[in-house]
PAPALUM-691846 format. One record per atom (N, C-alpha, C): x, y, z; residue in one letter. Coordinates in steps of 0.2 Angstrom, whole numbers, padded with zeros to 4 digits, always signed. Layout:
% residues N
XYZA...
END
This chain:
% residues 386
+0004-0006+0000X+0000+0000+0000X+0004+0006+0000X+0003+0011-0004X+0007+0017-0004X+0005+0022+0002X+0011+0024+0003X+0010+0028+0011X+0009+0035+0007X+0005+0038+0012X+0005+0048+0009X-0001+0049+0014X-0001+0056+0016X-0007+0058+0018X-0014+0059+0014X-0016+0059+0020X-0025+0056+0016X-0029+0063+0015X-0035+0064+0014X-0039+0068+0016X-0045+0065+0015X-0048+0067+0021X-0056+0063+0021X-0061+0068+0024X-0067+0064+0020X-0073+0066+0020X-0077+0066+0027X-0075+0073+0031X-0084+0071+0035X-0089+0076+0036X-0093+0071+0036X-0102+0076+0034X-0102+0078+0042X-0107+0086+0043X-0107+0088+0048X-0118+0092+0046X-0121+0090+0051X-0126+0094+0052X-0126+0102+0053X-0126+0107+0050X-0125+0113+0050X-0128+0116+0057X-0122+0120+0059X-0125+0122+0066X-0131+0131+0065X-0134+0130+0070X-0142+0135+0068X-0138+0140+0072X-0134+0144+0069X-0133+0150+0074X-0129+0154+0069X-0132+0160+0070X-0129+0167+0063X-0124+0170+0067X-0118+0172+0066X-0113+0176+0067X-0115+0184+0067X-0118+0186+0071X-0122+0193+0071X-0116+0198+0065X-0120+0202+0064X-0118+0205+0058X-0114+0211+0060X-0107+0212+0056X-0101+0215+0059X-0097+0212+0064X-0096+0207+0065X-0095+0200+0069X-0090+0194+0065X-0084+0195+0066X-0080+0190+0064X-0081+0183+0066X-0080+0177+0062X-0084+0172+0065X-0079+0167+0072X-0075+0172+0071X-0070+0170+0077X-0070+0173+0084X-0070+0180+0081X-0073+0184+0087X-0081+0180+0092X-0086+0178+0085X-0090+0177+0088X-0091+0168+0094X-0083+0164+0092X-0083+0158+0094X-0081+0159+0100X-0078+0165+0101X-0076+0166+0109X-0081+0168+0112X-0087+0168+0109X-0092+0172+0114X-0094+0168+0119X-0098+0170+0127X-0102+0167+0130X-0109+0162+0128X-0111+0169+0120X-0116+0164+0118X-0115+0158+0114X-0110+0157+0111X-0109+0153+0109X-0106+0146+0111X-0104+0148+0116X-0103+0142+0122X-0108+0140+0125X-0113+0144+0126X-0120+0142+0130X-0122+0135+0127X-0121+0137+0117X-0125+0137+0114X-0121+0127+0116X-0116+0129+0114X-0111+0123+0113X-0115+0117+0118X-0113+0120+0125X-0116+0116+0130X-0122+0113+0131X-0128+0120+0128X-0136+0115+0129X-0139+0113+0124X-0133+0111+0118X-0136+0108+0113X-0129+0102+0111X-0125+0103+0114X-0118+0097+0112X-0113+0096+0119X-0117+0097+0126X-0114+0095+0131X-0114+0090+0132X-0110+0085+0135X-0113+0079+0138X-0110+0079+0145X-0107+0083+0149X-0106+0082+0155X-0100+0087+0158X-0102+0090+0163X-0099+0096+0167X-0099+0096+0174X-0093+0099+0176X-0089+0099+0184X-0089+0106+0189X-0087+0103+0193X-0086+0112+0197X-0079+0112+0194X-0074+0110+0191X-0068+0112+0189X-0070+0117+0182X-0074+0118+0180X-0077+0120+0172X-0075+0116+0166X-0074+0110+0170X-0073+0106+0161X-0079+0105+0159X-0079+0105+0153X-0084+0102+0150X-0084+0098+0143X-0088+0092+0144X-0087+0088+0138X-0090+0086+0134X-0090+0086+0127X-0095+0089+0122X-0095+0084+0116X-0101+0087+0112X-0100+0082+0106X-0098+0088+0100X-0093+0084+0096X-0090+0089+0092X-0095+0091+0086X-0098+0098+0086X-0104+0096+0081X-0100+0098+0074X-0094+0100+0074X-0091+0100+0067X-0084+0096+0067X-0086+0091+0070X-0081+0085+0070X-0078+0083+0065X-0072+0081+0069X-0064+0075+0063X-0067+0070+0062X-0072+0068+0064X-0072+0060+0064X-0082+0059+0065X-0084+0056+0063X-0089+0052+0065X-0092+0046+0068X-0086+0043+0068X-0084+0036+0071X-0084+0036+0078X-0080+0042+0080X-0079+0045+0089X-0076+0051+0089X-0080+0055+0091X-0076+0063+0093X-0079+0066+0096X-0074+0068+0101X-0078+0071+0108X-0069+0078+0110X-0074+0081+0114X-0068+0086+0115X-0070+0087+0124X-0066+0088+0128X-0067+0092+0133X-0063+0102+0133X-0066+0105+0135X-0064+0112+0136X-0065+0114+0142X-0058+0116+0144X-0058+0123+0151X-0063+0127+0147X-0069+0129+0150X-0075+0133+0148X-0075+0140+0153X-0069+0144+0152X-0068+0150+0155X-0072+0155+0153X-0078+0155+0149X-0081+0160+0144X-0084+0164+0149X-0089+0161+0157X-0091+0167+0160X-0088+0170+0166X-0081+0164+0166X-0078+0169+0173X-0071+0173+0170X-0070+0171+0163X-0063+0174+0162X-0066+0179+0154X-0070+0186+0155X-0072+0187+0148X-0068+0188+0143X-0063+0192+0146X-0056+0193+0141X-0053+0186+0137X-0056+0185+0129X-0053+0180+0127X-0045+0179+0128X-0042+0186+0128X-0034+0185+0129X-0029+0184+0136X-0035+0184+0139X-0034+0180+0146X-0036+0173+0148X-0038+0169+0144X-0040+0164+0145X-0033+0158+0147X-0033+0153+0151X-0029+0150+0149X-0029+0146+0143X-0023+0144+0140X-0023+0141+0133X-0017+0134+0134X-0015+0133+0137X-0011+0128+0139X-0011+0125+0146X-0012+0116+0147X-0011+0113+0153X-0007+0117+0157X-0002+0118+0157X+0002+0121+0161X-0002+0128+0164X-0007+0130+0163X-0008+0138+0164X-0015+0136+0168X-0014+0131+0171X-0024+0130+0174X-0020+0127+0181X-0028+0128+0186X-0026+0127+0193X-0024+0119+0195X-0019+0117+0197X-0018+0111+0200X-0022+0105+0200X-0030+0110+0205X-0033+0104+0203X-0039+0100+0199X-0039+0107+0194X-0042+0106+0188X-0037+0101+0184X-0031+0101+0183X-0027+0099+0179X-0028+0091+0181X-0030+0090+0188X-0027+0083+0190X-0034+0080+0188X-0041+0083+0187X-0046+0081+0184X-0047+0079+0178X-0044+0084+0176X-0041+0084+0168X-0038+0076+0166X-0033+0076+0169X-0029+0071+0167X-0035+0064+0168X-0036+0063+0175X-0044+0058+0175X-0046+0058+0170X-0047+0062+0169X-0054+0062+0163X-0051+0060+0157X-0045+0062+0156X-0041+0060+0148X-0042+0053+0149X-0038+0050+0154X-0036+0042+0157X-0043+0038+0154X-0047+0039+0159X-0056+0035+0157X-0056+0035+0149X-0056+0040+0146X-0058+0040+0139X-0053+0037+0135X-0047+0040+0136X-0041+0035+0132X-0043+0028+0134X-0045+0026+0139X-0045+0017+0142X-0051+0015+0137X-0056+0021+0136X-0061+0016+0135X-0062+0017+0125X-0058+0020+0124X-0057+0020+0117X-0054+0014+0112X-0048+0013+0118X-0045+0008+0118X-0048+0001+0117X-0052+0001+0124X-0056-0006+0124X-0060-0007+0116X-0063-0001+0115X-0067-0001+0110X-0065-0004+0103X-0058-0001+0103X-0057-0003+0099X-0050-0004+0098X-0048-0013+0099X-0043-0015+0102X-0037-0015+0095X-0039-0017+0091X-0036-0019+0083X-0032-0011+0081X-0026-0011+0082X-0024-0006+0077X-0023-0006+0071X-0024-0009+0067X-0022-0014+0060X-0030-0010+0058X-0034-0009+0063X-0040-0007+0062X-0045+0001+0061X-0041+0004+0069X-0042+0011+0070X-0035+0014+0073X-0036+0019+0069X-0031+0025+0073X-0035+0031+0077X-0031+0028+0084X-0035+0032+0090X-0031+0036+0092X-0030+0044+0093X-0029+0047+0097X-0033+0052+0102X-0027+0055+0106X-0031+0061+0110X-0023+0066+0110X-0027+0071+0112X-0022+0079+0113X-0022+0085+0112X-0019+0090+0114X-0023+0096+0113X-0018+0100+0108X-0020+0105+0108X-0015+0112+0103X-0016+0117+0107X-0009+0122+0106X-0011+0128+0109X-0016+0133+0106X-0019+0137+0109X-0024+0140+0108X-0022+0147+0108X-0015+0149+0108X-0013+0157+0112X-0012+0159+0102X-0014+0167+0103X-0015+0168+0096X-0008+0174+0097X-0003+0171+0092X+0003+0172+0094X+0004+0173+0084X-0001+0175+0080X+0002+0176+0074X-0006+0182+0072X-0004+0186+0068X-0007+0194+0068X-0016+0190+0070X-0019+0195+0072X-0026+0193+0071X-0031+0193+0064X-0028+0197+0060X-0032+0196+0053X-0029+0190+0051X-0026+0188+0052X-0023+0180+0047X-0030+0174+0047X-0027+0170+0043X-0035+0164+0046X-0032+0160+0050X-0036+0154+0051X-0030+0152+0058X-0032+0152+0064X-0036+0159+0065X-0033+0163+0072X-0042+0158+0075X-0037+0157+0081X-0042+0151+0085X-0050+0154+0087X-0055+0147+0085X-0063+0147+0083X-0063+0148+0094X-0060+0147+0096X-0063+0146+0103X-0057+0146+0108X-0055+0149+0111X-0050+0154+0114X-0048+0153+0120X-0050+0146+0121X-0049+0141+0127X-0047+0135+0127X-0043+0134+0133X-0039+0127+0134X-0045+0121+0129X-0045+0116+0125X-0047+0110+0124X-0046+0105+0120X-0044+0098+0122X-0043+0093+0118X-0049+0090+0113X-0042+0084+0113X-0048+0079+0107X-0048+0074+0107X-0054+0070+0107X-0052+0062+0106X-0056+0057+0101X-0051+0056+0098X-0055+0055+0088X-0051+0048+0087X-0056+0045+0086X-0055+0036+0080X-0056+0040+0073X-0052+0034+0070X-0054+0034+0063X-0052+0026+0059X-0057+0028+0056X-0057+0020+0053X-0052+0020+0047X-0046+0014+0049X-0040+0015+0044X-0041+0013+0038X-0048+0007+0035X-0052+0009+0030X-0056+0014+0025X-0058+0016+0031X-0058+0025+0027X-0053+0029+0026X-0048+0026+0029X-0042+0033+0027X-0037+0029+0021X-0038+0023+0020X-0036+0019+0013X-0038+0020+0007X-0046+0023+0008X-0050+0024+0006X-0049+0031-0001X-0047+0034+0005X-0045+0042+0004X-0043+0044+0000X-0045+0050-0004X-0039+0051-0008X-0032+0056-0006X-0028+0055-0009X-0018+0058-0004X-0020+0064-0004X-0019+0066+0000X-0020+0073+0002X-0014+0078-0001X-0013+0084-0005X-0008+0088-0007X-0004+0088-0003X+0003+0085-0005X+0008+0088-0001X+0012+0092+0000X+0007+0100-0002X+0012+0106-0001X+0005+0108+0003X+0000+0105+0006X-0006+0108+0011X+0000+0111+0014X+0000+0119+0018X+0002+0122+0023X+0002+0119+0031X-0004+0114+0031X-0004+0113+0038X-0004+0104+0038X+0001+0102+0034X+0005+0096+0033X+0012+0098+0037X+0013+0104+0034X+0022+0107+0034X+0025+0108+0040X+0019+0105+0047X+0027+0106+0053X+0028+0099+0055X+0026+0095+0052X+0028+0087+0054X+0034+0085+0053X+0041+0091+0051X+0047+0087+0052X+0050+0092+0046X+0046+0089+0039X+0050+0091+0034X+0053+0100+0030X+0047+0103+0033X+0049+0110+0031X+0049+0114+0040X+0049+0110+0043X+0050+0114+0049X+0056+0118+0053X+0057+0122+0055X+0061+0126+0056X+0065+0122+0060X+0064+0118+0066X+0067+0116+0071X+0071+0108+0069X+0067+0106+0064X+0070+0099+0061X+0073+0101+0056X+0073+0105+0052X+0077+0106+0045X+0085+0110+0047X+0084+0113+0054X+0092+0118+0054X+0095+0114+0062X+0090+0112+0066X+0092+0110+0071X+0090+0103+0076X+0089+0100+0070X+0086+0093+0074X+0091+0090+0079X+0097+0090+0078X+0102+0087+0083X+0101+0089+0091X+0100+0098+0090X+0099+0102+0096X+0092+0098+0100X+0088+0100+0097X+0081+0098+0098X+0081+0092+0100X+0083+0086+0099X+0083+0079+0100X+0087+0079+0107X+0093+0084+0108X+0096+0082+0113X+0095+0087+0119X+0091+0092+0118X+0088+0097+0123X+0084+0091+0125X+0080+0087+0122X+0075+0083+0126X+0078+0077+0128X+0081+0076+0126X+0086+0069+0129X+0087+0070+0135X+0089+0077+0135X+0091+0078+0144X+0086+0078+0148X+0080+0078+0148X+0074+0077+0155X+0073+0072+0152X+0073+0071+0163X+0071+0066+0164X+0066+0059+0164X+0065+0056+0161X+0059+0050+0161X+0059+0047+0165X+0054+0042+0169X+0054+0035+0169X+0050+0032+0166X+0043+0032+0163X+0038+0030+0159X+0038+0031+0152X+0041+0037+0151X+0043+0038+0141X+0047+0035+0142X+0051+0034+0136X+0057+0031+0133X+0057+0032+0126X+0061+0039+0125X+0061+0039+0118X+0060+0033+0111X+0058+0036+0108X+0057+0030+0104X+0064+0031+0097X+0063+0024+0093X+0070+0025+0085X+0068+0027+0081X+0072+0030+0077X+0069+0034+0072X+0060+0031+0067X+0058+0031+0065X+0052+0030+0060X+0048+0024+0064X+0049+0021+0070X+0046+0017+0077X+0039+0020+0075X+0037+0026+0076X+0031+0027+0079X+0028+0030+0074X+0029+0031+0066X+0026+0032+0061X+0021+0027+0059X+0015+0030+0059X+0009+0026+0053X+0011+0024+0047X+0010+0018+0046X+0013+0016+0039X+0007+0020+0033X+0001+0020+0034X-0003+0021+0032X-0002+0029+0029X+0000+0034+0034X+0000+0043+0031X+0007+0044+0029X+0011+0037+0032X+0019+0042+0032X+0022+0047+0041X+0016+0048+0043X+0016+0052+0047X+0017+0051+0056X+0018+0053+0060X+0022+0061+0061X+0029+0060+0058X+0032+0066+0056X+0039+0064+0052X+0045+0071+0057X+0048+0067+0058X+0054+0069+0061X+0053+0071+0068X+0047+0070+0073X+0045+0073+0079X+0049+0069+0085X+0053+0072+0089X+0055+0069+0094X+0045+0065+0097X+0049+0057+0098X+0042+0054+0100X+0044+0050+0106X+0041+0047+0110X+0042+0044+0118X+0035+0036+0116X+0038+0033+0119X+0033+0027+0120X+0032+0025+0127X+0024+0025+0130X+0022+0023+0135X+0025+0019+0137X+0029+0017+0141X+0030+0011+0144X+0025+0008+0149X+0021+0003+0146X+0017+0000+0152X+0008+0001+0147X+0010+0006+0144X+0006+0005+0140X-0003+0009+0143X-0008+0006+0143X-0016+0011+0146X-0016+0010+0152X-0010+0005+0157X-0012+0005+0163X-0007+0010+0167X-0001+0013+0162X+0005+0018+0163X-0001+0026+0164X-0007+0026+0160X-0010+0032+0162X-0015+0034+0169X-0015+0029+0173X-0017+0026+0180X-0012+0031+0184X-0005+0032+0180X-0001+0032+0187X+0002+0041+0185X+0001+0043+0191X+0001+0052+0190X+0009+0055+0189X+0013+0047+0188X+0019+0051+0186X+0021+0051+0179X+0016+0050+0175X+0016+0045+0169X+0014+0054+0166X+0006+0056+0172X+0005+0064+0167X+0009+0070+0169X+0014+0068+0175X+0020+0074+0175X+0024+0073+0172X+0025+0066+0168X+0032+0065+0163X+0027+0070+0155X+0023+0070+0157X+0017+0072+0150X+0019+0078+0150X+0018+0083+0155X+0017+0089+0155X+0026+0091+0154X+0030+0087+0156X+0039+0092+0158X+0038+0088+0150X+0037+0086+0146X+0037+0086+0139X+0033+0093+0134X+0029+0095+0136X+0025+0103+0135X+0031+0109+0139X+0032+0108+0145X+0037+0112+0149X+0043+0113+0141X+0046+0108+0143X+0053+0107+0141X+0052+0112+0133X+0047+0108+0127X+0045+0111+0121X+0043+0118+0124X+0041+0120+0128X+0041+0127+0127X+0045+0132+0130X+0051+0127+0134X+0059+0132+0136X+0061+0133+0130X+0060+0128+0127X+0065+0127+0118X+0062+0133+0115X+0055+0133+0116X+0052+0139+0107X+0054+0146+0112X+0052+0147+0120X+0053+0153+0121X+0061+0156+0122X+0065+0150+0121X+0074+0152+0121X+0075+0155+0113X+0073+0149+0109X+0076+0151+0102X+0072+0160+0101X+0067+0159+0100X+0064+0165+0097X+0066+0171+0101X+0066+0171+0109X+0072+0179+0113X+0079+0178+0108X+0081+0173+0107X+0087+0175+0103X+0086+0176+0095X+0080+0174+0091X+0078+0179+0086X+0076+0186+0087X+0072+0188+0093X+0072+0193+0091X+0076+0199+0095X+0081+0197+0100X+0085+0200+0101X+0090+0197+0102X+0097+0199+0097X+0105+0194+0097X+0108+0194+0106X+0110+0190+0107X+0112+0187+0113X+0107+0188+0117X+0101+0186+0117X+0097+0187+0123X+0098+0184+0130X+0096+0187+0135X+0096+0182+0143X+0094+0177+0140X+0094+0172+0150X+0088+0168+0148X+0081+0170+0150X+0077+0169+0146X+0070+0169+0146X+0067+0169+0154X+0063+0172+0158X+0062+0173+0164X+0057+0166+0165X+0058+0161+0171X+0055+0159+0172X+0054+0152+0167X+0061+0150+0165X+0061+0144+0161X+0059+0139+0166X+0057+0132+0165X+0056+0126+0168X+0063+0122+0169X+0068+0123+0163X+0073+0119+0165X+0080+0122+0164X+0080+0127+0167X+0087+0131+0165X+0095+0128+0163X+0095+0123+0167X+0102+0121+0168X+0103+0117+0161X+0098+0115+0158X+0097+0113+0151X+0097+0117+0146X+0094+0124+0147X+0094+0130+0143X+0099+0133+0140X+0104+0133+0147X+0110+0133+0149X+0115+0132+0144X+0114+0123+0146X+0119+0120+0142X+0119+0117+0136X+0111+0116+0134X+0111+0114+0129X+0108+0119+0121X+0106+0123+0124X+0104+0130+0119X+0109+0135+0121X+0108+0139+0125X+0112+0144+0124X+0121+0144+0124X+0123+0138+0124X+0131+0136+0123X+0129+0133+0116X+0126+0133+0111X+0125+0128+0105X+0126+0134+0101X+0132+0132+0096X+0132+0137+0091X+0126+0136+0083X+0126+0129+0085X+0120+0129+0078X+0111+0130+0081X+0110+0131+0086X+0106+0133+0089X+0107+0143+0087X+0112+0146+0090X+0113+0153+0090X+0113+0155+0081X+0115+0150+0079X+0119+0154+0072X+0110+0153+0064X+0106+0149+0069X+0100+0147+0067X+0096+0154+0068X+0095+0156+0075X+0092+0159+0076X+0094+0167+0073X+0101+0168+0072X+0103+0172+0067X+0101+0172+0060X+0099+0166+0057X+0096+0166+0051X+0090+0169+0050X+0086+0167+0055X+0079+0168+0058X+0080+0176+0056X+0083+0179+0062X+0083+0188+0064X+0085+0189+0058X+0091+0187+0054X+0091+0193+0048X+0087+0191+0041X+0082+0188+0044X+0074+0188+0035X+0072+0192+0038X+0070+0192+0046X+0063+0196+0046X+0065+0204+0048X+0071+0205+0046X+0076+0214+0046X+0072+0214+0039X+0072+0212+0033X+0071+0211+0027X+0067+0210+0024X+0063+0206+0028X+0057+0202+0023X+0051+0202+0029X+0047+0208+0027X+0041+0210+0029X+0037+0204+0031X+0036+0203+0026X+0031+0195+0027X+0032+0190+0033X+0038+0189+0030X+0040+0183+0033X+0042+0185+0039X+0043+0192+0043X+0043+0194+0049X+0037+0192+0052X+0029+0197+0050X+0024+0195+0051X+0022+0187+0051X+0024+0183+0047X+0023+0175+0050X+0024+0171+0057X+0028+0175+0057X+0032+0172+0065X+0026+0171+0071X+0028+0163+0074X+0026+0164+0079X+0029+0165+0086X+0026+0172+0088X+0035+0173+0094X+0035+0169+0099X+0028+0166+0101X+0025+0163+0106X+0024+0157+0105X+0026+0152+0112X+0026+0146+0110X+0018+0144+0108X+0018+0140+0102X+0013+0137+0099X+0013+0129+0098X+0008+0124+0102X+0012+0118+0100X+0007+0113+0100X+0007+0107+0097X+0000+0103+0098X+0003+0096+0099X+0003+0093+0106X+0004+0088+0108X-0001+0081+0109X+0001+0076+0107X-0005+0071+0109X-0001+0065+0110X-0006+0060+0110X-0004+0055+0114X-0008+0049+0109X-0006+0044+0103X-0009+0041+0100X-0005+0032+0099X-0010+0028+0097X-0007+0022+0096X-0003+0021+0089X+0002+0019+0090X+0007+0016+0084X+0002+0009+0080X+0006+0007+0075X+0004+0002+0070X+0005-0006+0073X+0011-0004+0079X+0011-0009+0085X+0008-0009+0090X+0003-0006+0091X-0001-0006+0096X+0001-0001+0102X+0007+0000+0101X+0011+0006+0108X+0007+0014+0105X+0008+0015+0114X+0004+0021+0113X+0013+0027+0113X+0009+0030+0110X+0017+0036+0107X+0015+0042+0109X+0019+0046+0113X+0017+0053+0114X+0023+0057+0111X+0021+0062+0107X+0022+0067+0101X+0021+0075+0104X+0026+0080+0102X+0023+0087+0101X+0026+0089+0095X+0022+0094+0092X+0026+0098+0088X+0022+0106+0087X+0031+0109+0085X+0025+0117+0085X+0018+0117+0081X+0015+0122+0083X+0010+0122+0078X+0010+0128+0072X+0006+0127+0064X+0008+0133+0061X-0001+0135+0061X+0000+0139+0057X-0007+0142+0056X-0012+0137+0054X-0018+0138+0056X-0024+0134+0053X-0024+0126+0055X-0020+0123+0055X-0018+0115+0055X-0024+0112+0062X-0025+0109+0062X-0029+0104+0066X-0024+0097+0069X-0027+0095+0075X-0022+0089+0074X-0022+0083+0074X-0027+0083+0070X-0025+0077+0066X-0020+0078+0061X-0019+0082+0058X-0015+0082+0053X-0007+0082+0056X-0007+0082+0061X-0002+0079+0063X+0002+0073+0062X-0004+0068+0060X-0003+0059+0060X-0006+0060+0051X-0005+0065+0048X-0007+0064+0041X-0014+0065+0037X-0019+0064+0044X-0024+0066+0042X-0028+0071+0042X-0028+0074+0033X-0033+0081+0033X-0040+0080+0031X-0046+0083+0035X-0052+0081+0035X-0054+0089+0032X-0057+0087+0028X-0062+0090+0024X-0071+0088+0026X-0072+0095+0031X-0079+0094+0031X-0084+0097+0027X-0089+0096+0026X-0095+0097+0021X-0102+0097+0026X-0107+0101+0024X-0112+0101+0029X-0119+0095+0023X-0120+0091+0026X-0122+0084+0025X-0126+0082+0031X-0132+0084+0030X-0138+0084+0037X-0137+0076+0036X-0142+0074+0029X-0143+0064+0028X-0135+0063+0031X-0132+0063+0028X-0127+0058+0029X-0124+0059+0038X-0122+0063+0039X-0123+0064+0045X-0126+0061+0050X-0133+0063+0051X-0138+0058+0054X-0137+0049+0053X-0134+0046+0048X-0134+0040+0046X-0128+0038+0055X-0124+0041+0055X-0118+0038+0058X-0121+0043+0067X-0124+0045+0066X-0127+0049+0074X-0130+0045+0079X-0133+0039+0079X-0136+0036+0084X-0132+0031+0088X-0126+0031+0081X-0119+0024+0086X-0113+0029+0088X-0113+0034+0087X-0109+0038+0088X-0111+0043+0096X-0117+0042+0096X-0120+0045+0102X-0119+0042+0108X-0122+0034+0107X-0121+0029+0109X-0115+0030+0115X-0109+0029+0109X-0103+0029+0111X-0101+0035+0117X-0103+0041+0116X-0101+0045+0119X-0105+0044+0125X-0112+0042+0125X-0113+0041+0131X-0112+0037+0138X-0109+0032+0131X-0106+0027+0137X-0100+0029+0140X-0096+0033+0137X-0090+0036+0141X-0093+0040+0145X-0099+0044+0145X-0099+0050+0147X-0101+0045+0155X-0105+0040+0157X-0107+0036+0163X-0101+0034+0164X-0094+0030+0160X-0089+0029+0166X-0084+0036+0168X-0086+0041+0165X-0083+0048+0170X-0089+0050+0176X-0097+0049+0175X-0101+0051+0181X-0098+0045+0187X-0097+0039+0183X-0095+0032+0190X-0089+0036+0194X-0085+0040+0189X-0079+0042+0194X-0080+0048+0197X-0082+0051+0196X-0086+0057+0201X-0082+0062+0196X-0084+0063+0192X-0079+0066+0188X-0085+0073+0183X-0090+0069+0186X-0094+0078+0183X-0101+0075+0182X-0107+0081+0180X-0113+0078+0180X-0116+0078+0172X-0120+0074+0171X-0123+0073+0164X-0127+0080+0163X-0129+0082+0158X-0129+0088+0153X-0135+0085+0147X-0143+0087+0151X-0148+0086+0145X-0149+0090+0138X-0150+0089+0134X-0150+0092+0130X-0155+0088+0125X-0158+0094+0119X-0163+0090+0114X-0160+0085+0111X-0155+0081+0113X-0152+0073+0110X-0152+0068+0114X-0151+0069+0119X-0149+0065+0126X-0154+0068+0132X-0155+0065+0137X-0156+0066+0144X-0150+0065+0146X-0149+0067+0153X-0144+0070+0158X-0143+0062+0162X
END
């Protein structure tokens, strides 16, 4: 079978809500309203931490997609104070969080045991909008939230290959700044934190044979496997994974945008900052390349993200190991396309509704082993009872 990225087909029932007029539809996805809306018509279940977990009405998948979100919208109005990354939430919202990932990771798994069959993941993206606001791109919803999406490797066989000059293909390794000028650095700033659950993986180990994909991404493999997310040292090794990935983007980019910069206030791992960036001459001579385009080249100044941007997850390999992945994020991209898959949605009420009653199903049988764990309360809505 020839490996290449796919792009697949999914129908969404059109959502009944007008973007008031004068009203960017982005501006309008931060709103309250529309989170209300999100909730009383695609909640399935909410806490006193403010998660909330939802059905994705313009989902990746129709096979399983579900999101949880920090739903900051009525205590934090300012979208640009929202948090946007794990690391940015209270202690013990986070340890909720991770519960809640764990349940559903386990129960995706059971569901569907065959890798040869489904490609499962879950993971979030950063959300901080850290590239102009006119650009496209710029985030539908302005708050911390993951994803957890099957897809049937059937249908992505199915698929037709997806263009391999899509824009939001292009940070999986090959055209990305970190992998093309400084992969050695990058490979080995992360070599140095600490694991005991990760374990680096070898080279192309944790690629889908089917997309090609992740390509060139520092990757960790589970040790221990669905029962290794049980154990709360497994989601600190998770999180100094996001830490670490964003000492790296906040070091390089101070030293593009100012030559010899300090170190960045408040890094998570200095002594590695230290030694492994800022003593690194192809590190330094990188980010010199970087500062003198964007002296010069307008554009390509404005492209920059100065701010760490990154979409992590956590998905099953072709051997059945679960693999944990970051990579920065560029404009627009979703993360599935991380693993190679671009979805292309279409608003298809029939077709939609055909795949709706097994896909509800499923969600609400997750949603009952999160109520078993005390972990939030059911959320009625004209689909479901509570």
């Amino acid at each position: 079978m020839q490996s290449g990225a796919r792009e697949i087909i999914t129908p969404f029932r059109p959502i009944p809500l007008d973007v008031p007029e004068g009203m960017a539809p982005n501006e309008f996805f931060n709103s309250t309203e529309n989170l209300n809306d999100l909730q009383h018509n695609n909640g399935l279940l909410n806490n006193p931490e403010n998660l909330l977990l939802y059905r994705k009405a313009l989902g990746h998948s129709n096979e399983f997609d579900t999101s949880i979100i920090y739903n900051t919208s009525q205590c934090i109005l300012d979208p640009l104070g929202r948090p946007v990354r794990r690391t940015q939430v209270p202690d013990n919202t986070r340890h909720v969080w991770n519960r809640m990932n764990q349940i559903i990771i386990e129960y995706m798994l059971e569901k569907y045991p065959d890798p040869a069959e489904q490609l499962i993941l879950a993971g979030e993206a950063s959300l901080d909008a850290t590239w102009p606001l006119t650009s496209p791109g710029v985030p539908s919803i302005r708050m911390l939230h993951n994803h957890f999406i099957v897809f049937n490797k059937q249908d992505l066989s199915e698929a037709k290959f997806a263009d391999p000059d899509n824009p939001n293909l292009t940070d999986g390794g090959q055209h990305s700044l970190f992998q093309s000028c400084m992969r050695d650095v990058y490979s080995e700033f992360f070599a140095s934190l600490e694991f005991k659950i990760l374990k680096l993986t070898s080279r192309g180990s944790s690629r889908i044979e089917l997309t090609g994909y992740p390509q060139g991404l520092p990757s960790w493999k589970i040790q221990g496997g669905v029962d290794a997310l049980k154990d709360i040292q497994f989601w600190k090794e998770y999180d100094r994974i996001l830490k670490g990935f964003i000492d790296f983007y906040r070091t390089f980019f101070s030293q593009v945008s100012t030559r010899n910069a300090p170190m960045p206030k408040n890094v998570h791992f200095p002594d590695q900052v230290e030694s492994k960036l800022l003593f690194n001459n192809s590190f330094l001579s990188t980010a010199k390349i970087v500062r003198d385009q964007c002296i010069i080249d307008a554009k390509y100044a404005n492209s920059i993200r100065w701010q760490p941007a990154f979409k992590q997850l956590i998905y099953r390999n072709d051997d059945g190991d679960l693999i944990v992945t970051i990579s920065q994020n560029s404009i627009g991209n979703a993360i599935t396309e991380l693993l190679g898959v671009v979805v292309k949605r279409v608003p298809d009420a029939q077709a939609y509704e055909k795949s709706e009653p097994a896909l509800i199903e499923k969600l609400l049988e997750v949603r009952e082993r999160l109520i078993a764990a005390d972990l939030g309360n059911g959320i009625k809505t004209p689909y479901w009872d509570a």
